[in-house]
C-alpha positions in Angstrom: 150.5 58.0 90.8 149.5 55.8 88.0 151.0 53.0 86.6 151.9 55.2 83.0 153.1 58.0 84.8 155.3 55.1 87.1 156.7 54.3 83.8 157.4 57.5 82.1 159.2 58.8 85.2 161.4 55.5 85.4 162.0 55.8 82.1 162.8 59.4 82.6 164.9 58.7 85.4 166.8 55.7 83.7 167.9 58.1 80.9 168.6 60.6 82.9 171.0 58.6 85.1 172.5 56.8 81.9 173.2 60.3 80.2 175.3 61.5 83.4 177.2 58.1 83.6 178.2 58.2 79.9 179.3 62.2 81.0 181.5 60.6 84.2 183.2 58.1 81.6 183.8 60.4 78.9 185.8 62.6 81.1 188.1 59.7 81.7 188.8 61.1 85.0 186.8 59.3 87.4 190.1 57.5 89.2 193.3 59.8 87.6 195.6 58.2 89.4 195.1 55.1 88.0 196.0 54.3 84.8 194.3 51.3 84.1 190.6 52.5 84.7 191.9 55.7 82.4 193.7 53.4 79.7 190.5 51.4 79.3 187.6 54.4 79.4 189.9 55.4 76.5 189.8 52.6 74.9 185.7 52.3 75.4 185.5 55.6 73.6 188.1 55.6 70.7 185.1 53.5 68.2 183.5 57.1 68.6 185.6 59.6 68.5 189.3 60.4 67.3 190.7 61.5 70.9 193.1 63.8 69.6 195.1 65.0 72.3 195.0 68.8 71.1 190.9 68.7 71.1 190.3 67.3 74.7 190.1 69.6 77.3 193.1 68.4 80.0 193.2 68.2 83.9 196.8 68.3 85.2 197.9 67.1 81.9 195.8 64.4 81.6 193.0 63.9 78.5 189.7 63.3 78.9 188.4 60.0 76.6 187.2 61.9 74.0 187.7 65.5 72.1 185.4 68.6 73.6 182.8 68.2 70.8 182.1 64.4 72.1 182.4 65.9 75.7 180.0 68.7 74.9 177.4 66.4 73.0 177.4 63.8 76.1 176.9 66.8 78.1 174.4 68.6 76.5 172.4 64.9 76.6 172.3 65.3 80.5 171.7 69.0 80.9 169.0 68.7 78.1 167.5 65.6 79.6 167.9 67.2 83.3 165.5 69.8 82.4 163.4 68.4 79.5 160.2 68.5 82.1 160.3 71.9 82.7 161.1 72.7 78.9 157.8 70.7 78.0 156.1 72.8 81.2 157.2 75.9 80.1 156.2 75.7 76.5 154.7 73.9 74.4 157.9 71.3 72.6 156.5 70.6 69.2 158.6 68.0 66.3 158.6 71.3 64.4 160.5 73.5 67.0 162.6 70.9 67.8 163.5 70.1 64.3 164.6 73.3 63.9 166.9 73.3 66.9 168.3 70.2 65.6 168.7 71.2 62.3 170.1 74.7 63.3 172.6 73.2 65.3 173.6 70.9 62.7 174.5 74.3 60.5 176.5 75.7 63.6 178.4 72.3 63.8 178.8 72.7 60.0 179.9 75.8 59.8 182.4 75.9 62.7 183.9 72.7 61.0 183.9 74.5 58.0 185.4 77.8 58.8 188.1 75.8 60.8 188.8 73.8 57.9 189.2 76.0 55.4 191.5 78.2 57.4 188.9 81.4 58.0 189.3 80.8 61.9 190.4 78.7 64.7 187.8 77.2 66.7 188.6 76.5 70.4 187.9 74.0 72.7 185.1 75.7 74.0 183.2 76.4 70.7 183.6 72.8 70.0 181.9 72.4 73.4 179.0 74.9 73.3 178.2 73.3 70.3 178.3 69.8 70.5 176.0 70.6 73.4 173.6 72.5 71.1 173.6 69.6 68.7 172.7 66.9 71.2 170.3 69.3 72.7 168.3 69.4 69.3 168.3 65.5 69.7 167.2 65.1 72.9 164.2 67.7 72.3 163.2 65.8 69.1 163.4 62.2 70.8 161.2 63.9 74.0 158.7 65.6 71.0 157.9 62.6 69.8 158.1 60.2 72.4 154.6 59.0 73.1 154.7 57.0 76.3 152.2 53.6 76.0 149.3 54.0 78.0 149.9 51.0 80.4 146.7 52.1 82.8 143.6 49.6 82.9 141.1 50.3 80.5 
C-alpha cells in the first residue's frame, strides 16, 4: 500500500465513520431513556432543521432530532458514502452524471415540496425520506467525482 492510497482510504474511512455518527445522533435515540442525552441531541440539531413533531418518524412516542427529510439526507450520506467504491468500480462516476443526480434530485425535492404545498397531495414521512436520501446521494457522488486525492508518494 502506498502512502496516497494510505491517505485516500483514511480519508475514506473518516467520512465514512463521521456520516454514520451524524445518522446515530440525528435519530436522537441512542440512550431513550434518558432525557438529558435526548434533550440535548435535540438541541444540537434544531440550528438545522425545524423538528416538527408531525415530520419525524417516532419510536415509542418519542421523536427523532430532526424531521425524516434531515434523517433521510444524513442517511443517504452514509449509505452513499458506504458504497461510493464500488459505484466508482462499477462505472465510470463522471461531474456530469453526478450533476445530474444532484440536480434531478433537487426537482424531486422541489416538486414534492411543491405539490405538498400547494395542496395537490400529502407527502408522507417516507417520501420525505427516500428523497432527502436521493438529494444527499447526488452530493456525495459530486464531492467523490471531483475529489482528486493529492499525490503524497515520493517523486
Amino acid at each position: 500500500m502506498t502512502l496516497s492510497s494510505w491517505y485516500k482510504d483514511t480519508l475514506y474511512l473518516i467520512v465514512l465513520f463521521a456520516t454514520l455518527l451524524v445518522v446515530v445522533l440525528s435519530s436522537g435515540m441512542i440512550f431513550p431513556a434518558n432525557e438529558a442525552i435526548n434533550a440535548f441531541l435535540h438541541q444540537s440539531f434544531r440550528g438545522v432543521c425545524h423538528q416538527q413533531p408531525w415530520r419525524s418518524f417516532s419510536i415509542e412516542g418519542l421523536h427523532m432530532a430532526v424531521c425524516s427529510r434531515c434523517f433521510g439526507f444524513y442517511s443517504g450520506l452514509f449509505l452513499t458514502t458506504t458504497f461510493i467504491p464500488v459505484i466508482k468500480k462499477s462505472m465510470s462516476l463522471t461531474l456530469r452524471k453526478s450533476l445530474f443526480v444532484l440536480y434531478f434530485s433537487i426537482l424531486i425535492n422541489f416538486i414534492d415540496f411543491s405539490g405538498n404545498f400547494a395542496g395537490i397531495w400529502t407527502n408522507t414521512l417516507t417520501s420525505r425520506f427516500i428523497f432527502g436520501s436521493f438529494l444527499s446521494a447526488g452530493m456525495i457522488l459530486v464531492i467523490f467525482s471531483i475529489y482528486k486525492p493529492r499525490n503524497y508518494a515520493r517523486r
